[in-house]
N, C-alpha and C positions, 0 to 999 in steps of 0.2 A: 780443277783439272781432274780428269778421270784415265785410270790406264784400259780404258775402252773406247772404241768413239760411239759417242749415243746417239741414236736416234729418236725414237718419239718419248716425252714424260708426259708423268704428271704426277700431281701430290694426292694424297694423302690424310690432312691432317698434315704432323709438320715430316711426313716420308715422303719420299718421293722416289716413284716407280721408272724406271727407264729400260730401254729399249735396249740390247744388247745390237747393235749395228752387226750386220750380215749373218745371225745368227737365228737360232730357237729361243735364245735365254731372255726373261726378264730378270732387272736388280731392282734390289731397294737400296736407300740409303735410307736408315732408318736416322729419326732428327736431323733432319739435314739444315734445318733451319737457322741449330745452333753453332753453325760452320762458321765461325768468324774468322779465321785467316785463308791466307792464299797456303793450297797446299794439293799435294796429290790425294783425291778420297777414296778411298777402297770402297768398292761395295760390301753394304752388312751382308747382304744373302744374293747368293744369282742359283736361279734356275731353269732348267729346258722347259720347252713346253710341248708335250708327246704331239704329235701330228702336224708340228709348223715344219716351214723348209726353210722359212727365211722373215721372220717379223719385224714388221712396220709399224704399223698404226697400234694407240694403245687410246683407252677411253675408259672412263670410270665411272660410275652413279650411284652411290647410295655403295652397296656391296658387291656389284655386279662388275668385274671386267670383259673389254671387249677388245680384242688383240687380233690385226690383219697380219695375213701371208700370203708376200708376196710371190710364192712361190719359187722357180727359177730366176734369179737378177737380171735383170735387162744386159742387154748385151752378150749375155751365155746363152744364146737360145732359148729366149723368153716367148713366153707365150703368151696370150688374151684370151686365153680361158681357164688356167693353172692355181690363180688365186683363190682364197677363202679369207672365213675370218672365223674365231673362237670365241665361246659366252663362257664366261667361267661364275654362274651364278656361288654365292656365298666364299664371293673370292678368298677374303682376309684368313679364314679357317683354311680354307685349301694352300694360301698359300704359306702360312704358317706351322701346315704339315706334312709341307714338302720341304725335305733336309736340304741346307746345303748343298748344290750341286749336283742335287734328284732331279725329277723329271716329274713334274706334273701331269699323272694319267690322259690321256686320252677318254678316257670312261669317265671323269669327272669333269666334262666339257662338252661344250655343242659345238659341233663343226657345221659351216654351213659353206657349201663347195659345188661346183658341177655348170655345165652347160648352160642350164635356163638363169644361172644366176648374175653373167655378164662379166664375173670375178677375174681380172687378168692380173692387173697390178695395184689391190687396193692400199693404195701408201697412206691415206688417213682415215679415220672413222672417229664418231661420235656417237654417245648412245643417251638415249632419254628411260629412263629408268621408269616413269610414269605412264609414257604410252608402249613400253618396250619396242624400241624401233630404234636400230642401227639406220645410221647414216655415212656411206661412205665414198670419199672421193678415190675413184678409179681412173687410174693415168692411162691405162694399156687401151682401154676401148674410149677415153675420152668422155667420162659420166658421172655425174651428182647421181648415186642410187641410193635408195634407202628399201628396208626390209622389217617387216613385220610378219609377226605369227612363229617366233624364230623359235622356241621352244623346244621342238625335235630336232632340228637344223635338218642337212639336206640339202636337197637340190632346190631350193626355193626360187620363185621370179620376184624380182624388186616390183612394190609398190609405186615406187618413183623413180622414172628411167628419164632423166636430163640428160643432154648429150652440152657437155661441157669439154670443150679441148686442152688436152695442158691439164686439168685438175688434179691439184697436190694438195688439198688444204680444206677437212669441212671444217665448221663449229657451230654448235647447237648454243642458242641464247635462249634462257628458260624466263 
C-alpha cells in the first residue's frame, strides 16, 4: 500500500520508479524488493517534473527515461492535441540531484510536443534505447505511434502512425 495511488512503474534494479497519479511528480522506492511485510510504504524521494501537467506513461532503458503527459485529464476539457512526452537522458544522475521535492529542470530534458505529433492523451510509452525510438499508445486520437530522431525534441511527426482505437497499453519485446 502506498499513501498515493500510482500509476505507471517500473524498476530499477531492485527501485522501483512510479508514477505519482494526477500529478508532475515521479517516486522511487528505493529497495523495494526487500519489502517483506504488508504495510503502508513511503516513497524514498518524489519529484516534479518542470514542464509536465499531468504524467502517465513511464519507460526505462539502459539510463534513459521516458515519461508521457497527458496533459489536461479527460473529462476537464481535454484535448487531442495537448499531449507530449520527456527524454531525460542520464537519468539516475539527474535524478539523484534533484532534492527531495525539487523539480527536475526543464533544461535537463527533451520535450517533444505540438501539432504534427498526434500527442493527445499518450497514457503509455516504451523506449528502445538501441534504435532510440519511443513508442507510444495514444488514447485521445486512437494510435500505436512511435518517433525517432528524438534528440532535440519538438514538434516532430511519428514514424509510425497506427490507428488503433481504445489504446492504453504499448510494450517493446527486445
Amino acid at each position: 500500500t502506498t499513501n498515493f495511488k500510482l500509476l505507471g512503474i517500473v524498476f530499477s534494479g531492485a527501485d522501483l520508479y512510479a508514477i505519482v497519479d494526477t500529478t508532475d511528480q515521479l517516486a522511487v522506492f528505493n529497495n523495494f524488493l526487500s519489502n517483506t511485510t504488508d504495510q503502508t510504504l513511503m516513497a524514498s524521494k518524489t519529484i516534479s517534473i518542470e514542464g509536465i501537467v499531468r504524467t502517465h506513461g513511464i519507460a526505462l532503458d539502459g539510463n534513459t527515461m521516458v515519461l508521457t503527459d497527458i496533459g489536461v485529464a479527460s473529462g476537464t476539457g481535454t484535448s487531442a492535441t495537448d499531449g507530449a512526452f520527456h527524454i531525460i537522458s542520464d537519468f539516475s544522475s539527474k535524478f539523484n540531484n534533484t532534492a527531495n521535492g525539487g523539480t527536475l529542470a526543464l533544461s535537463e530534458q527533451v520535450r517533444v510536443e505540438g501539432s504534427s505529433t498526434l500527442l493527445g492523451n499518450p497514457v503509455d510509452v516504451a523506449y528502445d534505447a538501441t534504435t532510440n525510438t519511443v513508442f507510444i499508445a495514444e488514447a485521445a486520437n486512437g494510435k500505436i505511434l512511435a518517433f525517432n530522431n528524438i534528440g532535440s525534441g519538438g514538434n516532430l511527426s511519428p514514424v509510425i502512425d497506427y490507428n488503433l482505437a481504445s489504446a492504453s497499453a504499448v510494450y517493446l519485446s527486445k
